[in-house]
Structure formats: C-alpha cells, structure tokens
N, C-alpha and C positions, 0 to 999 in steps of 0.2 A: 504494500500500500504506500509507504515512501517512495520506491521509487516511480510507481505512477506519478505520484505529483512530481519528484525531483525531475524526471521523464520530461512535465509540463513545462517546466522554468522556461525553459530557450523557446517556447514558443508563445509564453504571457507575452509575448511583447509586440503581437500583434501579428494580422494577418498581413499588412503592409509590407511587413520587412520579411517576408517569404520569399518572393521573388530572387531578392538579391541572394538569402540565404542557400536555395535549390539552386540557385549556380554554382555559387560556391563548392556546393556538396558534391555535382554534379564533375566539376573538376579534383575533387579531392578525395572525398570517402568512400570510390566504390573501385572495385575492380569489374574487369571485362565482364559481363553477363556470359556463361556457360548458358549455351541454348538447351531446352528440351525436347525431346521430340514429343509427340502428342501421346504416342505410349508408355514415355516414362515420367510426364506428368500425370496420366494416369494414375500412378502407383507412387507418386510423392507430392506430399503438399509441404509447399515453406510457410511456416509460420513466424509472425514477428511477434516476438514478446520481449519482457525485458528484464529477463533472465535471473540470476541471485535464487534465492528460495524460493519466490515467487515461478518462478521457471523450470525449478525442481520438479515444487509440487504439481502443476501441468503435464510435466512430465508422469508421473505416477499416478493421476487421476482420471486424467484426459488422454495424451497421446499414446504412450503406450496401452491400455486397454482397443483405443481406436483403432489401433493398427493390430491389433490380434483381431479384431471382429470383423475389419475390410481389407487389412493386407495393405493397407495406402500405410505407406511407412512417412513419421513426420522431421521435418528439418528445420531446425530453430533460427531466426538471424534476430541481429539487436539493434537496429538501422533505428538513428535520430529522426524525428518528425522532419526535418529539413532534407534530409534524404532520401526519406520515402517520399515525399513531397517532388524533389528533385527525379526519382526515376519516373514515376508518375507519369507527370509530367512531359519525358520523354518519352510516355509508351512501353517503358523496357521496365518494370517493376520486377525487385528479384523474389518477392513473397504473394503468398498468395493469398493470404491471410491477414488482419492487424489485431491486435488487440491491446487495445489503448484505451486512454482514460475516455469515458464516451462525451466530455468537452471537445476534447480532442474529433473524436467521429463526428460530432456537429460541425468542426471547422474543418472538416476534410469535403464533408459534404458541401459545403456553401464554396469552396476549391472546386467544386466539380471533381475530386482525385476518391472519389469511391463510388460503387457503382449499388442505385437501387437496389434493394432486397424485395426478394419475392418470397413473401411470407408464410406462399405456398406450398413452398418447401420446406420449411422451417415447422414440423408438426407438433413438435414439443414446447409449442408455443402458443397454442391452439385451446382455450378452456386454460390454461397453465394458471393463473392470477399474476402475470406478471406485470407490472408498473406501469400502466401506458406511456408514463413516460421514460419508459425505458425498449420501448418499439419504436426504433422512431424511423425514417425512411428511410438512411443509409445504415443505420448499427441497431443492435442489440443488446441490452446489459447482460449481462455473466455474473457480477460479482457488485455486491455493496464492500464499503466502508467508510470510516466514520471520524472526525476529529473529535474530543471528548475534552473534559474536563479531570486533570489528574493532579492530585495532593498528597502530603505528607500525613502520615496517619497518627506521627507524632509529636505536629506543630500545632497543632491548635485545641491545647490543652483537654481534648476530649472530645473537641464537637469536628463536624464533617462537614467540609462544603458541600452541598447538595445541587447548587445550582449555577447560572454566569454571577447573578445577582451577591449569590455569596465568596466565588470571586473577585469581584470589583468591591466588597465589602473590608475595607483596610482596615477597619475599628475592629469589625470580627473576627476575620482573619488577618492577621496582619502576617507582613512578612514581602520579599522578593518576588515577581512573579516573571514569568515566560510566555510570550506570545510569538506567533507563527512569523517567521520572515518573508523572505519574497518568493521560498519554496512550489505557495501555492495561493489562494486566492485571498484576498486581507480577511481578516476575521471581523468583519464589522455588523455582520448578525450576532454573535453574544453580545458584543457590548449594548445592541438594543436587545434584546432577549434581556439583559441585568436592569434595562431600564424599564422594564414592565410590557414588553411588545408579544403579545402572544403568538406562539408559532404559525400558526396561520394566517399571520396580520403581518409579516415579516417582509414580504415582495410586496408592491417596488419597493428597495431599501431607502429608508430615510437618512440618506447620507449622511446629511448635518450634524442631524439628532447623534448619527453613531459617533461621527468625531470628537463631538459634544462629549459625549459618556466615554468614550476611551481616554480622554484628556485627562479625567478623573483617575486612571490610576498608572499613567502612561510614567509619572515618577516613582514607581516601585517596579517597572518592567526593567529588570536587568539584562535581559537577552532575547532580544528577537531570533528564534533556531531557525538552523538551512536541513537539518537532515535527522531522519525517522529517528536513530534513537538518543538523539541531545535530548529533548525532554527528561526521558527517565535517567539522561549522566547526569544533569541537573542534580535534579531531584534525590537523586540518590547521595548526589552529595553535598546535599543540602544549601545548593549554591542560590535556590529558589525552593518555597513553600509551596505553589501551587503553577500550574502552565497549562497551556494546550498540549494535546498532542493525539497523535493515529492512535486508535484504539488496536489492540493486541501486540503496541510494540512495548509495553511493560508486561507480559504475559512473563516471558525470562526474568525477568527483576525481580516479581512476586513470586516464582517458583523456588526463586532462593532466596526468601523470608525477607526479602525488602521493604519497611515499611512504607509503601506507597499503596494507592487505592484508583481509582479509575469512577468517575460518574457519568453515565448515560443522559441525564437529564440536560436537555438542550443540546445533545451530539448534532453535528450537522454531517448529510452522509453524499456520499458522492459512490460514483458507481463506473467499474471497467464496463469494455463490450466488446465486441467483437462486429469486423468491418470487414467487406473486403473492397479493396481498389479498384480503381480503373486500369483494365487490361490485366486484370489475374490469370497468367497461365490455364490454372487449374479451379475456375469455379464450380465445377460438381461437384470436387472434394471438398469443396472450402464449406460448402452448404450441407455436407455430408458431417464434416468434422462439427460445426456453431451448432447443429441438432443434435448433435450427441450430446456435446458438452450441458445441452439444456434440460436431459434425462434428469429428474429428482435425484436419482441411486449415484449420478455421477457430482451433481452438484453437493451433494452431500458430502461424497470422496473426499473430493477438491477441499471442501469447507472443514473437514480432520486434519488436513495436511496445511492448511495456511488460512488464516485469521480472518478471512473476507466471508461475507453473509450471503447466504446463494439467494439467487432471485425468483428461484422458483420455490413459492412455499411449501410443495410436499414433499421439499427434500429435508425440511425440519421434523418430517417422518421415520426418517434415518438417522438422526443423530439424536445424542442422549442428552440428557439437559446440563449437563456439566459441559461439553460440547456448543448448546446453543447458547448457553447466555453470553459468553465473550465475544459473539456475532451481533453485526449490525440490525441485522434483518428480521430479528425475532422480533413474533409481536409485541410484545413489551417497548422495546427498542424502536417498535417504529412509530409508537403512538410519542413517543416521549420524547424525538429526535425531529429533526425535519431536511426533506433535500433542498440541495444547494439548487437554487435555482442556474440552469446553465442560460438559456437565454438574456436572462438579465444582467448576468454577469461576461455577456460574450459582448452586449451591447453596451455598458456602461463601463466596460474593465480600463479602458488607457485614462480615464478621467480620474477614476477612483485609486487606479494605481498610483497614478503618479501623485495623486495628495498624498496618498497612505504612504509614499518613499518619504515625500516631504515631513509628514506627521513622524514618522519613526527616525528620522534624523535630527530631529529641534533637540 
C-alpha cells in the first residue's frame, strides 16, 4: 500500500508535464521490445505491478494459481507511470496488464493510454456488490486500503485517541504529531472531519475551513513522512505521540509488543485496480487473469498474504475474523471510514497542492 502511493508521487504533478516526461522515458528507460508472436502471447501475459511484498503476495495468490488453471504463465515488469505512459503512446507497450492505484486508471483513461472494459467478460463482477465506484470504464478495483489514525498507547496517560478531532486535541492529547508528506494526497479531510464535518458532508472539500483547522496544530507537527513505515519508526520511538499513516504497516510493530495502537474511525480508503492499455498484446489473457483475481476464494488469498481489503464482499466469507479486522473493507470499517474522492481530487489537486507545499513549509 506505500508503495502505490510512493508509485503516485512522480505523477501528482500533473497530467501537463506527461508529455515531456514519456519522452524522456521513451529515450531512456526501456530497452528494445522482444516481439511476440500471436502464439506465445497466447501462453504469456506481462503484468505490471510494483513488486516488494506486494508483488510477492500476487505472486502466490493470483498468478501462480492462474497459470496452473490456464497454462498462461505470468511475467512481472515495474515500469514508472511515465513509461508506460511513454510506450503507450508509441503503440509498443511491453505489458499487458496495469495494476495501479485506480487514480492512476482515471488519468490513464482521460490519456486515452487504456482501453475500454467490457464488462462482459468480467463475470465475477456481475451481482459481486462491488463499489460502483470502483467499475469505472477503463479499470477495476482489486484491493482497498486505508490511511488511519495511529498512537502511542503509553502517552496519554490512559485514555485513547478515538478520533481526527482527538488528534488535533493538544490539551488532550498532547505531545508531537506526524502528518503525510507529498507521498500522497494532502490530508485535509481529517483536519475537517476534527472540525465536526460528517463523513458524508466531506466532498467538495472546504479548502479554507481545512487550512483553517490544520493551522491549529501545524506547530506540534514535527514530521511530515515520505514513506510506508516512518510513521510507526516515529512512533516507536517516540519521536511523535500520535500520526497518520497506511493501515497494516504497524501490523510488524505490534506483533513484537510495540506499544502502539491503530484507529479506524475516520480512515480514509483509497483503492488499487486493474487496467489494461492501449494496444495490449494479449487482451484475452488480461481479461482472463482481472476475473480471476475477482473470484471471492482468490480475493481472500490475496487479503492473508498482504494487508489490503478485497472488494468483493464474499471473500470476507473466507477469512477469519482475526484476518478481517486489520482490513479496510470490513463492514465495520467501511461505515466508519470514507473514500477519497478521486474526481475531486484529480480536479482540484495542482491548486490544493501547491498551498498545502506552501502550508507545510511556513
């Protein structure tokens, strides 16, 4: 789940400066394209992911099963947005596959660089309960996850942050705090969420108002983080009382009696997917492999082997409740959480950002 958003960084900066970037990339990051013939794309699909344990568990969940049940053996590449953007673009894409943050698959599609989904082929999507907005016309969600609210379970004298509100609460909680750096999208939904904004009242964002409320404890923020597990080094050593951060990347900290804790109350979730481009070698397979993955029994797999919340809910049929609650996507968690809006934040992001550089540098 880090590295999706750290994945995003090089592309927050707008659709604008793509161009110049897919040149770039176009002279520099790829080697020659190995052609396929139409028979042994067949029998291989490349898939882009971005690798780490996230890539692991893929491996064991997803590809290897897929390739015992159809023989299509799968092939991993780690290609930057700028360069999958850059082959694209030339027609010569070396995957077949994306699976990226689904912000990401909205700005591929408004690119024109991924092609229609036909939904029709996609059966385990059919009756499934999944997200509408997580169908959307070039991608698919695969996977939730979630930024949360994490504390020291032995700084404030007994009692528990529960919510933003008792984050930004310095009388009650007092102490250092951490918030998100330019990793991923500014967090200026808690700071209205602390200021009484119900979650369903939360899009459009009330800019002002958030600036307004983040000013309030912007001198106690000692560290704005760039990467998944700063929060819990933080925290662990006690360099900050309380921060943002991905949920399940303290999973390791609290297994070895770390006193830190994690609250779901006001998580904000965002969601991977699966895409595929324009001029994929091999779209049979690609739409052979995105229904597999969207099988309950497999989404379950996946969700044992690495911290993300499957999208389909009867794969919370499969797992055991020590298993679901660290997931985004339990019912519990999604009443109590809310998604990031990507529209809003696709259309408002270069204005918002560049205050929020300015705000976090005063």
């Amino acid at each position: 789940m880090g590295d999706i958003a750290l994945d995003r960084r090089a592309f927050l900066t707008g659709v604008g400066g793509l161009a110049a970037g897919a040149a770039a990339a176009s002279l520099t990051g790829c080697e020659t394209r190995t052609g396929r013939s139409a028979a042994e794309s067949s029998r291989v699909l490349v898939v882009r992911n971005f690798g780490g344990s996230y890539g692991e568990a893929n491996r064991k969940a997803v590809y290897d099963p897929f390739t015992r049940e159809t023989g299509i053996r799968i092939t991993v590449v780690d290609f930057g947005h700028e360069q999958m953007l850059a082959q694209i673009k030339e027609g010569r894409p070396r995957f077949d596959v994306m699976d990226i943050d689904m912000s990401n698959l909205v700005l591929f599609e408004h690119e024109g660089a991924s092609e229609p989904l036909d939904y029709g082929r996609l059966k385990n999507t059919r009756n499934a309960g999944i997200a509408q907005s997580l169908l959307t016309p070039n991608g698919v969600g695969k996977s939730y996850w979630a930024s949360v609210l994490a504390y020291r379970t032995d700084g404030f004298g007994g009692r528990k942050p529960e919510s933003w509100a008792d984050f930004w609460s310095l009388r009650r909680f007092p102490g250092s705090r951490a918030l998100q750096g330019e990793v991923d999208w500014p967090e200026l939904e808690f700071a209205l969420l602390a200021d009484g904004v119900p979650l369903d009242r939360l899009y459009p964002l009330d800019v002002d108002r958030a600036f307004r409320v983040m000013d309030e404890v912007r001198g106690s923020v000692r560290t704005f983080w760039e990467y998944g597990a700063e929060p819990g080094e933080l925290l662990s050593r006690g360099s900050v009382m309380a921060a943002s951060t991905w949920a399940g990347r303290l999973r390791s900290l609290l297994g070895r009696g770390a006193p830190l804790a994690y609250e779901w109350n006001g998580a904000r979730r965002q969601s991977n997917g699966f895409g595929i481009p324009k001029g994929s070698a091999n779209p049979d397979a690609a739409y052979r492999l995105i229904d597999f993955a969207l099988r309950p029994e497999v989404q379950a797999h996946m969700a044992r082997l690495y911290p993300d919340g499957p999208v389909v809910p009867a794969a919370y049929g499969y797992l055991t409740e020590s298993t679901a609650v660290h997931l985004a996507s339990t019912p519990g968690h999604l009443l109590s959480g809310f998604d990031l809006d990507i529209d809003w934040w696709l259309e408002n992001r270069d204005a918002v950002t560049r205050r929020w550089q300015e705000w976090a540098r005063a």
